[in-house]
VMD Tcl script that draws the C-alpha trace (Angstrom):
set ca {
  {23.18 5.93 26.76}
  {21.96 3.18 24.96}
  {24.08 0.59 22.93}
  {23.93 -0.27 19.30}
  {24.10 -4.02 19.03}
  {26.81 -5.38 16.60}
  {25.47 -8.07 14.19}
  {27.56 -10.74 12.46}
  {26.13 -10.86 8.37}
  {24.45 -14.27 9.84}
  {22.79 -12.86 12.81}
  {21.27 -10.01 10.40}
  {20.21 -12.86 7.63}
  {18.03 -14.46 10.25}
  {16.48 -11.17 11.91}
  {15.52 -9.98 8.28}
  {14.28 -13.65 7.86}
  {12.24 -13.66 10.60}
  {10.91 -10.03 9.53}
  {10.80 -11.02 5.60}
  {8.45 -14.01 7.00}
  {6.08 -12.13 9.05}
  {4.76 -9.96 6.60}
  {5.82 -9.60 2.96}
  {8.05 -6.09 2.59}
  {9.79 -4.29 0.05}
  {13.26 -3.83 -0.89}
  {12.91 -0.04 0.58}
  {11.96 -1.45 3.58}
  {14.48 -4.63 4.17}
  {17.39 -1.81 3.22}
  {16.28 0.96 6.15}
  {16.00 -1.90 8.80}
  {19.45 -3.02 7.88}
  {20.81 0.51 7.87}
  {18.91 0.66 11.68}
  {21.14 -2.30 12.64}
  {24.31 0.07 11.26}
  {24.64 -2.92 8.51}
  {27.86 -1.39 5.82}
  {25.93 -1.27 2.23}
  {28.45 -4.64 1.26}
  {26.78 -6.72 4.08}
  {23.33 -4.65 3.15}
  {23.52 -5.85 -0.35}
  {24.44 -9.76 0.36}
  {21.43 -9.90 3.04}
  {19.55 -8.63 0.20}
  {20.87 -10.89 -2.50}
  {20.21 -14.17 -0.29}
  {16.79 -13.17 1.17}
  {15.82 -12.55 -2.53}
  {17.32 -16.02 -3.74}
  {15.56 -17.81 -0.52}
  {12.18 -16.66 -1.38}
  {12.09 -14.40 1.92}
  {11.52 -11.00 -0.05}
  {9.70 -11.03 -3.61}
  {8.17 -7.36 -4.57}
  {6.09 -8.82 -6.88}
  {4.55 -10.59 -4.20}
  {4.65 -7.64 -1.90}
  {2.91 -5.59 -3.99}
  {0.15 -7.85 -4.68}
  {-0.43 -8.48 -1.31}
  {-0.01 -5.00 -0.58}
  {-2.65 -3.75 -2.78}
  {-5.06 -6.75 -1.83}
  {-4.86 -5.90 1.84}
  {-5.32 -1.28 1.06}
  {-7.99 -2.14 -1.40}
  {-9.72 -4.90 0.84}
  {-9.16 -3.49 3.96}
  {-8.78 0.39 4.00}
  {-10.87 0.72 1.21}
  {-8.63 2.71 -0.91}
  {-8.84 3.64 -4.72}
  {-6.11 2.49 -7.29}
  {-4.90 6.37 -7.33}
  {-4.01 5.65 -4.03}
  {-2.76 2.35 -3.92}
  {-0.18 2.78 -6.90}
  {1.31 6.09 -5.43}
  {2.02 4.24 -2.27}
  {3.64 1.40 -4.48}
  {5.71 4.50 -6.10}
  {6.88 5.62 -3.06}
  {7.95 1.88 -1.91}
  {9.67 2.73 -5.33}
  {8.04 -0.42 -6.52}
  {8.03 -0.91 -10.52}
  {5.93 -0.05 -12.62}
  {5.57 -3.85 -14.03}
  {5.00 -4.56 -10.19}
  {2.44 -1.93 -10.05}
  {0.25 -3.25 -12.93}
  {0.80 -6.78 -12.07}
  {-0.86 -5.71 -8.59}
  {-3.81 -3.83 -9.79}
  {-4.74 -7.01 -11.43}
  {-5.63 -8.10 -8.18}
  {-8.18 -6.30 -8.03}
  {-11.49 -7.66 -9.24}
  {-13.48 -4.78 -11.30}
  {-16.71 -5.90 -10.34}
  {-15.83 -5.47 -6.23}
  {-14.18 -2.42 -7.03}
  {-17.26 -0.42 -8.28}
  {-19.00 -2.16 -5.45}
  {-17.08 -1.08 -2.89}
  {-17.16 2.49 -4.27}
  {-20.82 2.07 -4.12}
  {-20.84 1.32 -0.28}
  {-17.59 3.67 0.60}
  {-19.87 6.83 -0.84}
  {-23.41 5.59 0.58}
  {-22.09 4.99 3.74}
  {-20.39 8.65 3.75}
  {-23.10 10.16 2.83}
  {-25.04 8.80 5.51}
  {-22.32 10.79 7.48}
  {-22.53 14.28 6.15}
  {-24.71 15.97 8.05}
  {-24.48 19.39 6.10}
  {-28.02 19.45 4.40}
  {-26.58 22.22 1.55}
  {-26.33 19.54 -1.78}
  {-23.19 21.33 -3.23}
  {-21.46 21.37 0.52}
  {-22.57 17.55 0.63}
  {-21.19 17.23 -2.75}
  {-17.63 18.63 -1.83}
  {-17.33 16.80 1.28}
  {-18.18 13.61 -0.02}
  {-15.44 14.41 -3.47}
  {-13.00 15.27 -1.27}
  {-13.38 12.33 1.18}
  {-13.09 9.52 -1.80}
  {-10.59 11.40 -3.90}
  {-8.33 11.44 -0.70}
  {-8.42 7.30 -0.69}
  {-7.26 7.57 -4.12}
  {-10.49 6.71 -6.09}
  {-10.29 7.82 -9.47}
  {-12.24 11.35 -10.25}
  {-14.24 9.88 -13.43}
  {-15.77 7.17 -11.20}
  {-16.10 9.76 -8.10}
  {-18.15 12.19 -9.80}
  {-20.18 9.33 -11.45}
  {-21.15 8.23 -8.16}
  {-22.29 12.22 -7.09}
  {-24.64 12.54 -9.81}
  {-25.81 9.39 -8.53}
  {-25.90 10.12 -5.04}
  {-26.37 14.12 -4.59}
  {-29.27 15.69 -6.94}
}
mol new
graphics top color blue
foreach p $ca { graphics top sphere $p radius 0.5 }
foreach p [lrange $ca 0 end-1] q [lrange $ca 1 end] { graphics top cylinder $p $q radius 0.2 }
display resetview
């Protein structure tokens, strides 16, 4: 059977530094990979404190970062993006701060090429079938319904 590795508070501080460093994460996350290395919620909550005072875990950061990289990169919708924040459990000061990130101008545009690009996809010639298809594909990334049924007018006659 496999062992479970012992690690001194120290040890732990520079594995979650190491981790904090590679990519910015959440509080939700640091706290489940110290519970994987069987850390007691005492030593859990002082590797916390001291990553947070070094500058190794910021949410505020994290979430910016985080809804840079969904937005820029999986091309998803601020629905989306803030209910994945909310399940980081993320704040809601967080949240907004993040969104902010997000320039208005390349969001419609993106939209714009998300939807044409889908479209191109759908090979069902019936409009309202073509209609659905493409609702249901950007409401699933999290785009907001006002803007997605904007952009079917648009699109579908």
């Amino acid at each position: 059977m496999h062992e479970q590795r012992a690690y001194s508070i120290e040890e732990a501080k520079r594995k979650l530094e190491g981790y904090c460093a590679y990519q910015d994460r959440c509080h939700k996350e640091v706290v489940a990979k110290l519970r994987e290395m069987r850390m007691i919620p005492e030593a859990i909550d002082q590797i916390v404190v001291h990553l947070i005072n070094e500058n190794f875990l910021n949410e505020e950061r994290f979430a910016q970062s985080f809804a840079r990289g969904k937005f820029a990169i999986k091309k998803w919708g601020k629905k989306r993006i803030v209910s994945e924040l909310k399940q980081r459990n993320i704040s809601k000061y967080n949240i907004t701060t993040a969104l902010k990130e997000i320039d208005s101008e390349d969001y419609l545009k993106t939209l714009d090429a998300l939807a044409e690009k889908r479209l191109s996809q759908i090979t069902d010639q019936n409009p309202l079938r073509r209609k659905k298809k493409l609702a249901d594909y950007l409401l699933y990334r999290g785009w907001e319904s006002h803007l997605v049924y904007e952009k079917l007018k648009e699109l579908v006659p």
